[in-house]
C-alpha positions as CSV (number, residue, x, y, z in Angstrom):
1,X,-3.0,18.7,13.4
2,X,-1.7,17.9,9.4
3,X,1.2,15.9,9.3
4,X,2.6,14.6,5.6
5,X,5.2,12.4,4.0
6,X,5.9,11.1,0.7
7,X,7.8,8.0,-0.3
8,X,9.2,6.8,-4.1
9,X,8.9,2.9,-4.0
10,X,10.8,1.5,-7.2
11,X,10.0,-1.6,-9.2
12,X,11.7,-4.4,-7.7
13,X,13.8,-2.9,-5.1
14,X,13.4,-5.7,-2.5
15,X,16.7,-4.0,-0.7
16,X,14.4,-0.8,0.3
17,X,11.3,-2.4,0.2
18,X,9.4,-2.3,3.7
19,X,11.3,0.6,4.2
20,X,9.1,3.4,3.8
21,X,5.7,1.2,6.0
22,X,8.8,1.3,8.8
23,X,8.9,5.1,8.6
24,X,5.0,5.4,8.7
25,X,5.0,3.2,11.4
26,X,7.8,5.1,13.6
27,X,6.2,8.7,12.4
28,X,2.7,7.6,13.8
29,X,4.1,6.2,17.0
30,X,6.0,9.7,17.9
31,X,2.8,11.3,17.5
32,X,0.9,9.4,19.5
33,X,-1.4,7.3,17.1
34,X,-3.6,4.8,19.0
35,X,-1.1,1.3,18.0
36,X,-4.1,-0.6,17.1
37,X,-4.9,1.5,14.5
38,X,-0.9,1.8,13.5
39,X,-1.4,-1.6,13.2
40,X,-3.7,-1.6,10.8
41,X,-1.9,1.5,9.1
42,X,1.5,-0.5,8.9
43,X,-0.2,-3.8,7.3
44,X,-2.1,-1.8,4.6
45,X,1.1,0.4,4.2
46,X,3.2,-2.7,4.0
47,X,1.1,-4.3,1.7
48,X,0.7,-1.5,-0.4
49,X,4.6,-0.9,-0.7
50,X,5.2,-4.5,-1.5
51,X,2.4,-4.3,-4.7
52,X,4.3,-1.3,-6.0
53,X,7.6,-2.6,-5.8
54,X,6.3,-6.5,-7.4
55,X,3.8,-5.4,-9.9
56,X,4.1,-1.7,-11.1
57,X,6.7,0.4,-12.6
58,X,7.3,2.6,-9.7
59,X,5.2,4.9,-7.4
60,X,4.7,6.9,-4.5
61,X,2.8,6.5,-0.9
62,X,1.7,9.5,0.4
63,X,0.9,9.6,4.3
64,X,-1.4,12.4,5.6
65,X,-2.4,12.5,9.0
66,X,-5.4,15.1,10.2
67,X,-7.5,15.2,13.1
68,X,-9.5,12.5,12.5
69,X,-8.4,10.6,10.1
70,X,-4.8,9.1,8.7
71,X,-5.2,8.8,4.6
72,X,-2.5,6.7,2.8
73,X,-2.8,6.8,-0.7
74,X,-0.8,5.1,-3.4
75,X,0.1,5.9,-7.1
76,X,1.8,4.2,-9.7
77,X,3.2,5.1,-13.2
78,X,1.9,1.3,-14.7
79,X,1.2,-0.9,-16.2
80,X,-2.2,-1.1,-14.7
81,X,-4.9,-3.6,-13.2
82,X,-6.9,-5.5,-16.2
83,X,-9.5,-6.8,-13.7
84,X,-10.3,-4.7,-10.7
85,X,-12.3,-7.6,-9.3
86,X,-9.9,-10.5,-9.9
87,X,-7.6,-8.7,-8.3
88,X,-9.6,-7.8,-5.2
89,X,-10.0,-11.5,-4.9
90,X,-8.1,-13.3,-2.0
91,X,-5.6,-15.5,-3.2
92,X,-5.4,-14.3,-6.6
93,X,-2.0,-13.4,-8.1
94,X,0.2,-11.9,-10.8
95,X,3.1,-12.3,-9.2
96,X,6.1,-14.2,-11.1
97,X,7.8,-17.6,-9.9
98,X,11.1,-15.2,-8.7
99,X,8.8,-12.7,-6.5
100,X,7.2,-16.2,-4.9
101,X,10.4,-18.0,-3.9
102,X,11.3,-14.8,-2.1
103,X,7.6,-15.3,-0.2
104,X,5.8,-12.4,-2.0
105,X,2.7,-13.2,-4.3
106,X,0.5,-15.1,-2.1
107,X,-2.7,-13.0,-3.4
108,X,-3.6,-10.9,-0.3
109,X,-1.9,-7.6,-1.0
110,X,-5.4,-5.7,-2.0
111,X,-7.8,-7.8,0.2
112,X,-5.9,-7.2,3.0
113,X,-5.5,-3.4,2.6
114,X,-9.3,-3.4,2.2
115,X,-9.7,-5.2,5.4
116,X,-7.7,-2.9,7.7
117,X,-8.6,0.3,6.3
118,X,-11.9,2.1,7.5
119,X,-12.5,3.3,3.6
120,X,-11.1,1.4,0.6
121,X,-10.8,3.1,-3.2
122,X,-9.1,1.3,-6.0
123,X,-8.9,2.8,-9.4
124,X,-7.0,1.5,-12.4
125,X,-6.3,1.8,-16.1
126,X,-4.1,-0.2,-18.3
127,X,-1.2,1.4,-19.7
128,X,-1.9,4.4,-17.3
129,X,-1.5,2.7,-13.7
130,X,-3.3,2.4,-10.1
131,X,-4.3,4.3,-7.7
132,X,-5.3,3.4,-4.0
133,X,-6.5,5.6,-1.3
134,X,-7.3,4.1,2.3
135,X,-8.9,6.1,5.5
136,X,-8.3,5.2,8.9
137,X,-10.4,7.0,11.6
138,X,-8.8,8.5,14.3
């Protein structure tokens, strides 16, 4: 089985944001995904989706599902994580006053993605962006 989607998030969309970890979550459920591990697919997603609509300049999420494994994997165009460590730490945050009020920004985003995926690969560079790729076994 191979099964693959693609979704643009924009920078600061909060309309559509949500939107595309929705999708994911309705695409795993019609082919029969175990609902824990949607579960744990849909927070990551989620989470993921929110950090590229708050903090980057736009991106994609790519959803591939094999036999054994559902990778999602997440790229943005910028601006980049100074401190991959910082960043990993719960509670931690970037986020601006605006993105708070609305109940974003509470510094869980990354540690949480890490949590519920099986593997967990950040990679950034300033003024080039992020990447993010997270496993889930089947």
């Amino acid at each position: 089985m191979s099964y693959n989607l693609e979704f643009d998030v924009e920078r600061g969309d909060f309309d559509k944001a949500g939107e595309a970890s929705r999708k994911i979550k309705k695409s795993l459920m019609q082919i029969g995904v175990n609902n824990k591990i949607i579960r744990r697919i849909a927070i990551a997603g989620y989470e993921g989706e929110m950090n590229l609509a708050i903090h980057s300049d736009g991106g994609c999420i790519k959803l591939m599902v094999e036999s054994n494994c559902v990778t999602l994997a997440l790229e943005d165009v910028g601006p980049g994580i100074p401190n991959l460590d910082l960043a990993m730490t719960e509670g931690w945050s970037t986020a601006t006053d605006s993105v708070r009020e609305m109940g974003f920004g509470a510094g869980m985003g990354l540690p949480n993605m890490e949590k519920n995926a099986d593997t967990f690969h950040i990679e950034s560079k300033v003024g080039e962006g992020t990447k993010i790729r997270m496993k889930f076994n089947l």
